[in-house]
C-alpha positions as CSV (number, residue, x, y, z in Angstrom):
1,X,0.0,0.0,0.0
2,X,1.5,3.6,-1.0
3,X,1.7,6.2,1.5
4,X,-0.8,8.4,-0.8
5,X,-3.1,5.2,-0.7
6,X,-2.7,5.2,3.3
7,X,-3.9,8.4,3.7
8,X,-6.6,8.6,1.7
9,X,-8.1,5.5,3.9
10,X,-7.8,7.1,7.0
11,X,-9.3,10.5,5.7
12,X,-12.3,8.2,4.9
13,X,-12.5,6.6,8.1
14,X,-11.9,10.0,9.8
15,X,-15.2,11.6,8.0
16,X,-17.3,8.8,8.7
17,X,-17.1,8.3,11.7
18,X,-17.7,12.1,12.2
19,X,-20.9,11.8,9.9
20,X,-22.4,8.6,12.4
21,X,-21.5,11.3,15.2
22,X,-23.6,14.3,14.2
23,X,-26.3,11.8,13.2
24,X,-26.6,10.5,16.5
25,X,-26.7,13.9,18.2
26,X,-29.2,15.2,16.0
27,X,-31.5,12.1,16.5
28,X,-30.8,13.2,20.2
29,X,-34.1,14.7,22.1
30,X,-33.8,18.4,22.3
31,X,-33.6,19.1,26.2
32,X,-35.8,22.1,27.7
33,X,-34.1,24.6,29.7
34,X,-36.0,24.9,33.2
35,X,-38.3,28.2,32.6
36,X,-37.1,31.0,35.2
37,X,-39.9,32.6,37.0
38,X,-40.0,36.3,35.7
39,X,-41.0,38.9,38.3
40,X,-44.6,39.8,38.2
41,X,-44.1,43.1,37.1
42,X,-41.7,41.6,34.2
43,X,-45.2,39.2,33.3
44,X,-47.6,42.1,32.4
45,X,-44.7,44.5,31.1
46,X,-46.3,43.1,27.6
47,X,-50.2,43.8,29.2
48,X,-52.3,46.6,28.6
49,X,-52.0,48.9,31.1
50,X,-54.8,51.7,32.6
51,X,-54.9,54.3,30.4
52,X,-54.3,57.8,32.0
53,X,-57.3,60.0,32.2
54,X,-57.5,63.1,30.1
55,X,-57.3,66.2,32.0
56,X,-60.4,67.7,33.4
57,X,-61.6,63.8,34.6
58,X,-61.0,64.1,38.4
59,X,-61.1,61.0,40.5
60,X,-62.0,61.6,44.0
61,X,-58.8,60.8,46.4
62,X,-58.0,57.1,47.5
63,X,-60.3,57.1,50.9
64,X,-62.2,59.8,50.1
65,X,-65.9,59.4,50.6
66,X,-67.5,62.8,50.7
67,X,-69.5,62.6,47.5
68,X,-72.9,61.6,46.7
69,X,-72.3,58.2,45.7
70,X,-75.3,58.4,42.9
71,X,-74.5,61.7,40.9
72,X,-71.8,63.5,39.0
73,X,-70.7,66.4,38.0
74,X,-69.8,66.5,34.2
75,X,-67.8,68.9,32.1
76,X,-69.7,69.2,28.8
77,X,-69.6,72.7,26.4
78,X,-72.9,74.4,25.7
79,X,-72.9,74.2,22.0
80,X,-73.6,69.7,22.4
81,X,-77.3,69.8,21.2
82,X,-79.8,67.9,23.8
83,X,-80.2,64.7,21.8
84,X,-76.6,63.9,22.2
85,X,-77.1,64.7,25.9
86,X,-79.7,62.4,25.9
87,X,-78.0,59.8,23.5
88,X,-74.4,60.1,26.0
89,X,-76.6,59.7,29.2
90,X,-78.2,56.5,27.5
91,X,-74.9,54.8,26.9
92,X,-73.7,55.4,30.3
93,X,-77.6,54.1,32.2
94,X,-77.5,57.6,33.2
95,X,-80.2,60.4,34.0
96,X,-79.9,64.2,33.0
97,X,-80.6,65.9,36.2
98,X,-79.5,69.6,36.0
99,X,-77.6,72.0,33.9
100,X,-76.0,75.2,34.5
101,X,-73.6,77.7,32.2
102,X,-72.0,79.6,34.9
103,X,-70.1,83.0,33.9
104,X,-68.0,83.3,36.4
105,X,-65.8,80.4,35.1
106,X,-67.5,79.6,31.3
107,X,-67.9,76.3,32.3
108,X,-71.2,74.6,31.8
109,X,-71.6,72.1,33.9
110,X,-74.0,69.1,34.3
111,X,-75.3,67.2,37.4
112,X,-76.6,63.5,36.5
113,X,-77.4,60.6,38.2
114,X,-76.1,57.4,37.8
115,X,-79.0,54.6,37.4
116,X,-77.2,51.3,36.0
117,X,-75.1,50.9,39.8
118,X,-71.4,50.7,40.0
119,X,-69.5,53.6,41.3
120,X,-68.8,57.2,40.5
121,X,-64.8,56.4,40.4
122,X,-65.8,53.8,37.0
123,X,-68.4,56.3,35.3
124,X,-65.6,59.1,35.4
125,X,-63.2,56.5,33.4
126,X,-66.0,55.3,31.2
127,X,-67.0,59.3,30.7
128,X,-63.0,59.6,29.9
129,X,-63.8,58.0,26.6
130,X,-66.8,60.4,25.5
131,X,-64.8,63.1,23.1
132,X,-67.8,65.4,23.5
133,X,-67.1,65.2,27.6
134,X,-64.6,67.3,28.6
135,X,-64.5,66.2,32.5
136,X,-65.9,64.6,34.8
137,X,-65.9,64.5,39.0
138,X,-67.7,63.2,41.9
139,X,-70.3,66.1,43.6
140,X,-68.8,66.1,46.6
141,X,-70.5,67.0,49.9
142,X,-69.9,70.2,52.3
143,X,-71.2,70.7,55.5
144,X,-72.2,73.6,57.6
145,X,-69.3,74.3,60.1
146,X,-71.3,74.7,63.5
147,X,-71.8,72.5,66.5
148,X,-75.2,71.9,68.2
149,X,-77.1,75.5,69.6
150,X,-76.6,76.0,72.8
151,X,-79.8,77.7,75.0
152,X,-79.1,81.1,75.5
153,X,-77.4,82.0,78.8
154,X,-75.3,85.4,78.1
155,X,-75.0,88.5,76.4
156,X,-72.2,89.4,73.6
157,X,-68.7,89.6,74.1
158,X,-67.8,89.6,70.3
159,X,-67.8,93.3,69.9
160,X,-65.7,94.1,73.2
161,X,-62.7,91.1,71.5
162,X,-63.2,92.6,68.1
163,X,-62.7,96.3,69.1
164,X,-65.9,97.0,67.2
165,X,-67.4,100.2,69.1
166,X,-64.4,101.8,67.5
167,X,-64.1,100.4,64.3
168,X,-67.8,101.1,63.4
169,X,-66.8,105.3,64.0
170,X,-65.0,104.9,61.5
171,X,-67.2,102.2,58.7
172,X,-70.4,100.1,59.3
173,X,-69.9,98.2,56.0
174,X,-72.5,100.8,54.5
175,X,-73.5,99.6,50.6
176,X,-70.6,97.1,51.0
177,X,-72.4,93.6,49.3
178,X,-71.8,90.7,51.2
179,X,-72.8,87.1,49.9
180,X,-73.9,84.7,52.7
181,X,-73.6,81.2,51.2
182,X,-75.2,79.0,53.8
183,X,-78.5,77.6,54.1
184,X,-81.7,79.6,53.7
185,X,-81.7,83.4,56.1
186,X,-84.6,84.5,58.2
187,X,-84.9,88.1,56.4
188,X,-88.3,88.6,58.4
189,X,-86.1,88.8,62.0
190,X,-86.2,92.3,63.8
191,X,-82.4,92.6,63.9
192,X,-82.3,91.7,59.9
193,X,-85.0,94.4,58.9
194,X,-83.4,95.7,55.4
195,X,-80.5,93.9,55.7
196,X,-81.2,91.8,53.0
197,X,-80.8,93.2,49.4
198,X,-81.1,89.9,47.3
199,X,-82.1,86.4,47.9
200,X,-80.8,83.0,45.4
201,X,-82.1,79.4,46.2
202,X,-79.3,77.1,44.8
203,X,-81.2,74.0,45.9
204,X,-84.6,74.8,44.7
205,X,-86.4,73.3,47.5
206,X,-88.3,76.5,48.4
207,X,-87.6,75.4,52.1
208,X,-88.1,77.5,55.4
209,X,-85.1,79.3,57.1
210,X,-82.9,77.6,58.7
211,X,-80.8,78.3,62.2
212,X,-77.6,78.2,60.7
213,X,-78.0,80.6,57.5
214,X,-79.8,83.3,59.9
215,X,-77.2,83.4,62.5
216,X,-74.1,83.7,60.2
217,X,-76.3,86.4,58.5
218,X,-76.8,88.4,61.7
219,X,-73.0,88.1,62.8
220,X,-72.2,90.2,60.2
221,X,-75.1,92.4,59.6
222,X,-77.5,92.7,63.0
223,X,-78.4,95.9,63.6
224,X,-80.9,96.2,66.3
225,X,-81.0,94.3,69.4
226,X,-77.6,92.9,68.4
227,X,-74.3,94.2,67.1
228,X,-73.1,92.9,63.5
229,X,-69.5,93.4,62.7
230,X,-70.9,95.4,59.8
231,X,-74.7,96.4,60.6
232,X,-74.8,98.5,57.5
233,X,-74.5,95.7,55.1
234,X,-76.5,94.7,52.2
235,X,-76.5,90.5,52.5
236,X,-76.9,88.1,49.7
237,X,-78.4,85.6,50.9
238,X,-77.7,82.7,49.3
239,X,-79.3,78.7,50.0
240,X,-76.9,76.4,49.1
241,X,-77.8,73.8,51.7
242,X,-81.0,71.9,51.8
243,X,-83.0,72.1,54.7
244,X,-84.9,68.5,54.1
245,X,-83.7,65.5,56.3
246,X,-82.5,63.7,53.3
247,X,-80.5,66.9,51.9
248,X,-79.1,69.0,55.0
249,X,-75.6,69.2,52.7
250,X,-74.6,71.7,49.9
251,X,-72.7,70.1,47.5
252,X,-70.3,70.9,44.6
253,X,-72.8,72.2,42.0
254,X,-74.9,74.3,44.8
255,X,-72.2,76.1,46.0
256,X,-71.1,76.7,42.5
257,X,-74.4,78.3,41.8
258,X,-74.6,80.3,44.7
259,X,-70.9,82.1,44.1
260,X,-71.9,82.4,40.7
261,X,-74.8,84.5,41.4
262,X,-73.3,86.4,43.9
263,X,-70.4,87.4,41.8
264,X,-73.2,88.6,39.0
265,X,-75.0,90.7,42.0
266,X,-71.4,92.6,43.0
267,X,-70.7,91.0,45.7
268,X,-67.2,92.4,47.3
269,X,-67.3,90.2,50.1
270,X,-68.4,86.0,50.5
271,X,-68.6,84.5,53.3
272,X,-68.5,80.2,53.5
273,X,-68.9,79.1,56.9
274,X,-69.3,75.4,55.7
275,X,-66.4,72.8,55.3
276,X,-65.4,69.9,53.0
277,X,-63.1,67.8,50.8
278,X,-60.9,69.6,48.2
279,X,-62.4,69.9,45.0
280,X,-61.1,71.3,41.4
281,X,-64.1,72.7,39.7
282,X,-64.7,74.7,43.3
283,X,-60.9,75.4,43.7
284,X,-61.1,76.9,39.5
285,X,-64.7,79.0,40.4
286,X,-62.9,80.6,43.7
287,X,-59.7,81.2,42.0
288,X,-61.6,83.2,39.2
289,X,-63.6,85.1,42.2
290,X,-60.3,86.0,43.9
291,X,-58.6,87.8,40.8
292,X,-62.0,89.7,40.4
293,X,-61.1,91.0,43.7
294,X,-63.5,89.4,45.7
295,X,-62.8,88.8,49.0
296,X,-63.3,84.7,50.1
297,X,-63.6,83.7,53.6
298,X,-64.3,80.5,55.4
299,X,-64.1,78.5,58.3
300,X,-61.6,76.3,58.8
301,X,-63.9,73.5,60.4
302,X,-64.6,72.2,63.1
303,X,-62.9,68.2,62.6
304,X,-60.7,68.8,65.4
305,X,-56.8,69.1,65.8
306,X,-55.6,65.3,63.9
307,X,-58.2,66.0,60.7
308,X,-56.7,67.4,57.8
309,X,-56.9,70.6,56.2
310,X,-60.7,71.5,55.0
311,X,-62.0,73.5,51.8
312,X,-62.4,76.0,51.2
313,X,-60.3,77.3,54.0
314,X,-57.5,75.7,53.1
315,X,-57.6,77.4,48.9
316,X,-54.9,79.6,48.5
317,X,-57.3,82.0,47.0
318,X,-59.4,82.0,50.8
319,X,-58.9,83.6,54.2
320,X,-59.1,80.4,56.6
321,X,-60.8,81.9,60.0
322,X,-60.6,80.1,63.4
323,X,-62.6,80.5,66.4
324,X,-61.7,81.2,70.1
325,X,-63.4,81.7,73.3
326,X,-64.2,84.6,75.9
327,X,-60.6,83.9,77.2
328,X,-59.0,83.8,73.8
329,X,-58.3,80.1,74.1
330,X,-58.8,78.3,71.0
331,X,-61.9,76.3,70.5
332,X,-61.2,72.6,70.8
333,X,-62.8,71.3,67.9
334,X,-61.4,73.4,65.1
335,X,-59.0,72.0,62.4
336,X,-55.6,73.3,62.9
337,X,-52.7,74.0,60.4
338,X,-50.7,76.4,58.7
339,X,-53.4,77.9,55.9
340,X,-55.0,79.2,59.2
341,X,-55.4,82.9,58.6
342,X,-56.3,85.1,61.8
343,X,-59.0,84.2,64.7
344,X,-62.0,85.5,66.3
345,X,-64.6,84.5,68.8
346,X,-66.4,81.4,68.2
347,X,-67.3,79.7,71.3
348,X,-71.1,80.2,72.8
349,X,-71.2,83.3,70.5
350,X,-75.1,85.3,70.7
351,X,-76.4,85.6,67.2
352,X,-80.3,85.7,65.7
353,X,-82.4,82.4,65.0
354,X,-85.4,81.8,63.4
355,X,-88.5,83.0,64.2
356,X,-87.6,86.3,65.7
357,X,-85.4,84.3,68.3
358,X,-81.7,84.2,69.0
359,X,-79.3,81.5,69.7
360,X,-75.8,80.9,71.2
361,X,-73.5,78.8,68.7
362,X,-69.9,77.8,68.6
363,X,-67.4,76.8,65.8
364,X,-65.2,78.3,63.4
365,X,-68.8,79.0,61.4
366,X,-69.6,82.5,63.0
367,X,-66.4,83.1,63.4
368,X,-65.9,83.3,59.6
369,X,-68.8,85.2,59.4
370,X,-67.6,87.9,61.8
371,X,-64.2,88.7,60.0
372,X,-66.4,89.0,56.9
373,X,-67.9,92.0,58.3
374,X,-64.9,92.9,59.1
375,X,-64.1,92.8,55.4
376,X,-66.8,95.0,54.1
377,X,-65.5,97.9,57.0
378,X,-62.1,97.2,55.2
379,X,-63.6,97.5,51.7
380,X,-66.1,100.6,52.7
381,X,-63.0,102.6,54.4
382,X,-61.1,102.0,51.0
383,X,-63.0,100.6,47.7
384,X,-59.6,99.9,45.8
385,X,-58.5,97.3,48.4
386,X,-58.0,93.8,46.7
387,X,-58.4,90.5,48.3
388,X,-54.7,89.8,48.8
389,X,-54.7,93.4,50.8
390,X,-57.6,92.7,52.8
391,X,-55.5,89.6,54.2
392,X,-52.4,91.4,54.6
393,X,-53.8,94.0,56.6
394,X,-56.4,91.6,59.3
395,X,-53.1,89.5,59.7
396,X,-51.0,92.2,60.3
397,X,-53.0,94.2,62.5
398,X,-54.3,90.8,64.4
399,X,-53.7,90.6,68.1
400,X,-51.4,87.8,69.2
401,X,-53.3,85.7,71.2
402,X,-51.4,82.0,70.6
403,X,-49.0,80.5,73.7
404,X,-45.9,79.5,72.8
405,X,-45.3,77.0,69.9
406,X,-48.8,77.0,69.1
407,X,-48.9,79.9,66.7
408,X,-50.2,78.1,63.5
409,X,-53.1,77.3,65.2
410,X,-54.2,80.5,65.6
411,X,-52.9,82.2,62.4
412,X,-51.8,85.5,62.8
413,X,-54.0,85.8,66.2
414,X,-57.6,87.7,67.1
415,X,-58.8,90.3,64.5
416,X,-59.1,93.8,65.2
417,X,-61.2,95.8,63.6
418,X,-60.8,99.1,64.7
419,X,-56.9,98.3,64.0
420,X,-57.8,97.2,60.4
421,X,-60.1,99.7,59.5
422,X,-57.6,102.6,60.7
423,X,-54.9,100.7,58.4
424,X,-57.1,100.1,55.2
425,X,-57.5,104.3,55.1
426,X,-56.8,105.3,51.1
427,X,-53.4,106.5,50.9
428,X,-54.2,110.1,50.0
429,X,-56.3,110.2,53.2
430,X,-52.7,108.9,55.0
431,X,-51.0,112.0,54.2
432,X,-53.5,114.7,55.4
């Protein structure tokens, strides 16, 4: 055998045996690498996820609960004809309530009920897809800020702590318009005779007066057997809280109506002695009052020390009021924090009820209503003042009243008015 002969041979032995060796590894079973266990979040990385809502659809708060669990409050321009109303309320199982175009911010808003169930929280995401819709939110729920009335067992010591005797030489609040968005005002009681210059039910139940509505109405403008902080108001009143068992509240679209009105009558000065959750379409409608120079006041609420902050006090655009007693202690159950503007008495405070009679009531409500009147004696003595004045000067003339540490409760301390009023003079009347 030649060498060349040789080689060739083992060559041929060389590739066959490497041909039998791939055969048998491809005739091999193909072995399945153990699947790893992906982290959930890897799983549904592929999965649709929730779509983000288009801007003006308002989801209440996780927890929050303060909404009428059976109507909305829906964003919707003008110029939609009623059959599509009709046709997007049929698609949703719900029921055109009420509908208001409301100048103060352009927005027209709708109130409807849902009848098919489920909760508001899902309509507002099923509304999100309606192109017409342009928001959506729950109609959340306010509540007047007073405790229970108290029988009467002394006379007034407001005036005396507000330094009023010698703020009214100087203004009474006389032609100042002051809108009193409460529930319905007893203009029939003695120490309310002409007080009143315009009345606006928001709630359309054509209801009796209430307690509450009449005595923040006569802390600011009583003028007979009482002392107002402003007895020469004229009051709008305006009934944004029902009066029936089943509708003691105002809610989102009352109090919209009322402070639309009121900024259509002239009104310089509101006054909201209720409390509540925070709330956009509110928040945009007082924000658009407060750069017309209205002045906004509330009370801060009466949910105790650990609640949090409550609306409308806490808007940047209001003046958050608390109340204190005949001793200048701080009332126990008002809401604390740091939007807390000034103070003023709000403890067993005499003011007029119902039916020609008067009552004693505490909380932060009446105390809002008094540094309103405060704020038309401000706005009297000097017309130009804007809202942002009107807070710098009842903070900065307030009387420190707050112990040690605890100043943020009590905001910049006790309002007084005779202090404010001399401060609020027109500057050319300064330098005579």
């Amino acid at each position: 055998m030649t060498g060349s002969t040789f080689i060739r041979l083992l060559l041929a032995v060389v590739l066959a045996a490497a041909t039998d060796i791939a055969e048998t590894h491809a005739q091999q079973p193909k072995t399945t690498q153990p699947k790893i266990a992906q982290p959930k979040s890897a799983q549904q990385k592929g999965a649709p996820a929730a779509q983000p809502l288009r801007s003006g659809f308002n989801l209440p708060p996780a927890g929050e609960t303060r909404f009428l669990p059976a109507e909305m409050l829906l964003d919707i321009p003008a110029n939609v004809p009623t059959p599509t109303l009709d046709a997007i309320a049929a698609r949703h199982t719900m029921t055109r309530l009420e509908t208001q175009t409301f100048g103060l911010t352009g927005r027209t808003l709708h109130r409807w009920r849902l009848d098919g169930g489920g909760t508001v929280q899902a309509m507002i995401r099923g509304l999100a897809g309606e192109p017409l819709v342009a928001g959506a939110q729950p109609n959340y729920i306010y509540a007047l800020a007073q405790e229970p009335v108290a029988p009467i067992n002394s006379d007034q010591y407001a005036p005396e702590k507000l330094s009023l005797i010698e703020a009214h030489r100087l203004a009474t609040g006389n032609r100042v318009l002051v809108a009193v968005i409460d529930s319905g005002v007893d203009a029939a009681h003695p120490d309310l005779a002409g007080a009143i210059a315009a009345s606006f039910d928001a709630v359309g139940e054509g209801a009796s007066p209430d307690q509450h509505g009449t005595g923040m109405a006569g802390a600011i403008a009583a003028r007979r057997t009482m002392l107002g902080t402003a007895p020469q108001v004229a009051l709008l009143a305006v009934r944004a809280f029902g009066a029936k068992a089943s509708n003691v509240d105002g809610t989102t679209f009352s109090i919209i109506k009322g402070l639309d009105w009121a900024v259509e009558q002239g009104a310089r000065v509101v006054n909201m002695s209720f409390a509540g959750p925070a709330d956009p379409r509110l928040r945009d409608a007082l924000a658009k009052a407060s750069r017309r120079g209205i002045v906004l006041i509330a009370a801060a609420g009466n949910a105790g020390p650990r609640s949090p902050p409550l609306y409308p006090a806490a808007d940047p655009a209001v003046i958050a009021v608390t109340a204190t007693d005949i001793n200048d202690a701080l009332f126990v159950g008002a809401n604390r924090g740091s939007h807390i503007a000034v103070a003023a008495p709000g403890v067993d405070v005499l003011v007029p009820g119902t039916g020609g009679s008067y009552q004693l009531t505490t909380g932060t409500s009446v105390a809002a209503a008094q540094v309103s009147g405060v704020a038309a004696l401000l706005i009297e003595r000097n017309p130009s003042l804007t809202s942002a004045d009107v807070r710098r000067i009842l903070t900065r003339t307030a009387k420190a009243i707050a112990p040690k540490g605890r100043e943020r409760d009590f905001g910049a301390g006790l309002v007084n008015a005779y202090q404010a009023v001399t401060a609020a003079r027109p500057v050319s009347a300064k330098a005579k």
